[in-house]
C-alpha positions as CSV (number, residue, x, y, z in Angstrom):
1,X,72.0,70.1,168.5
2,X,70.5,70.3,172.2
3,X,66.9,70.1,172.5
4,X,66.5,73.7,173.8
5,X,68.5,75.1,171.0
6,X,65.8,73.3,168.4
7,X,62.7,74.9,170.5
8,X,64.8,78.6,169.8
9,X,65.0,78.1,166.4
10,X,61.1,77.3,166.0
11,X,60.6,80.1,168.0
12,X,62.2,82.4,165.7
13,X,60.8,80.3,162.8
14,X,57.0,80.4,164.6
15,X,57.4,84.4,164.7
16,X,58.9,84.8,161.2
17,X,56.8,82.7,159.0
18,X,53.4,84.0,160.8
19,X,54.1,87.7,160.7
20,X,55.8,87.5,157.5
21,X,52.6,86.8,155.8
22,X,50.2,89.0,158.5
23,X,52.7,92.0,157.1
24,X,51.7,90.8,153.5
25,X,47.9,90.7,154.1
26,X,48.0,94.2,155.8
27,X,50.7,95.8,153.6
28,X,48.0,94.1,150.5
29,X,44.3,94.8,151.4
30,X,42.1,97.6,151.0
31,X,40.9,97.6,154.5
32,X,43.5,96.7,156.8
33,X,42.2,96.0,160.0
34,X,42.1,92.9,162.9
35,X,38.2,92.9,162.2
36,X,38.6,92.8,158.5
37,X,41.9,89.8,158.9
38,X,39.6,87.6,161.2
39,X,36.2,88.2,159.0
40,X,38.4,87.5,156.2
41,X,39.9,83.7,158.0
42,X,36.8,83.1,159.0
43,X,35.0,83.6,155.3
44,X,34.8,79.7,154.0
45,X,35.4,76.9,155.3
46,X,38.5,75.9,154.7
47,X,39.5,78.9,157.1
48,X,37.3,78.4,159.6
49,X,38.6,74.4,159.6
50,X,42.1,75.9,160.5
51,X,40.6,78.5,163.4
52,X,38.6,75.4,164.8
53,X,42.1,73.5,164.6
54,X,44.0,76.4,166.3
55,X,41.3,76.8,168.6
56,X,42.1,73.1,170.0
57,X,45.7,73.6,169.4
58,X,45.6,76.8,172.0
59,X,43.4,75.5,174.4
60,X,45.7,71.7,174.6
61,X,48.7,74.3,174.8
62,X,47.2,75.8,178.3
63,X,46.2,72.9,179.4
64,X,49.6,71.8,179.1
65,X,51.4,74.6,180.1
66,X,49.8,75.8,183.0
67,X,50.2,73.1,185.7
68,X,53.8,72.4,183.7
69,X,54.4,75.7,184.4
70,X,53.2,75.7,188.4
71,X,54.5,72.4,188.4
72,X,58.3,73.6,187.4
73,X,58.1,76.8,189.0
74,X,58.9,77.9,185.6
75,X,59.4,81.8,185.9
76,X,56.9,84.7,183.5
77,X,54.9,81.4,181.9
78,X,52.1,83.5,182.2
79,X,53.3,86.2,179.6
80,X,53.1,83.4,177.1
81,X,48.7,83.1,177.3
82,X,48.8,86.8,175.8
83,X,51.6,86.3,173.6
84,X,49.7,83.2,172.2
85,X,47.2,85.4,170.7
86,X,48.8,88.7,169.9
87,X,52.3,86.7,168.1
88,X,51.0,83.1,167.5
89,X,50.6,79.7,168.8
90,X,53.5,79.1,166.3
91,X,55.8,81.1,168.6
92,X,55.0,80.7,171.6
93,X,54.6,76.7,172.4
94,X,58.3,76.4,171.0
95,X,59.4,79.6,173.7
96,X,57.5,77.7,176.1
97,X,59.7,74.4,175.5
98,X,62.4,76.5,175.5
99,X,61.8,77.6,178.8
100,X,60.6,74.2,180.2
101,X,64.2,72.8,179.2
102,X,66.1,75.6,180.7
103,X,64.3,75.1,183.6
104,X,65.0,71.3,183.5
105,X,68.3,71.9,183.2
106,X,68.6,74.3,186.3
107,X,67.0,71.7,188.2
108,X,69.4,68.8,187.6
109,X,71.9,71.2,188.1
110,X,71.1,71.7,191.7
């Protein structure tokens, strides 16, 4: 299996496995809203330990995959700052690989 095809697959497995439980905690609670979901994370610590980790995750992602990105000429990266916070990191760090190996593979191409 090539590289790029592995980063599609965790793609599709980043979006599935988040949502699928973000759909159970909405379709499940007696107040479903966004403020309720992060007071809810953010309740003990054991969920605040995994926003602090995410919180590091996301910010070593940009600092990655912005001066990649310039760096590659890598077309629409920026689409994936907002999609790391309204999908998850889970989905869009493996799209971004994706799209840094296509755009490796155009480039030895030429």
């Amino acid at each position: 299996m090539k590289l790029k095809h592995l980063y599609l697959l965790l793609t599709v497995l980043g979006i599935s496995y988040t949502w699928y439980y973000n759909i159970q905690y909405f379709k499940t609670t007696e107040t479903p809203s966004l403020i309720h979901f992060f007071n809810e994370a953010a309740s003990n610590f054991a969920g605040k330990s995994f926003g602090a980790d995410l919180t590091v995750v996301c910010l070593t992602f940009f600092a990655f995959l912005i001066p990649e990105s310039i760096r590659l000429k890598i077309k629409y990266w920026w689409i994936l700052i907002p999609l790391t916070f309204l999908v998850a990191i889970a989905f869009s760090f493996p799209l971004f690989l994706y799209m840094r190996e296509i755009t490796l593979e155009k480039k030895q191409k030429n």
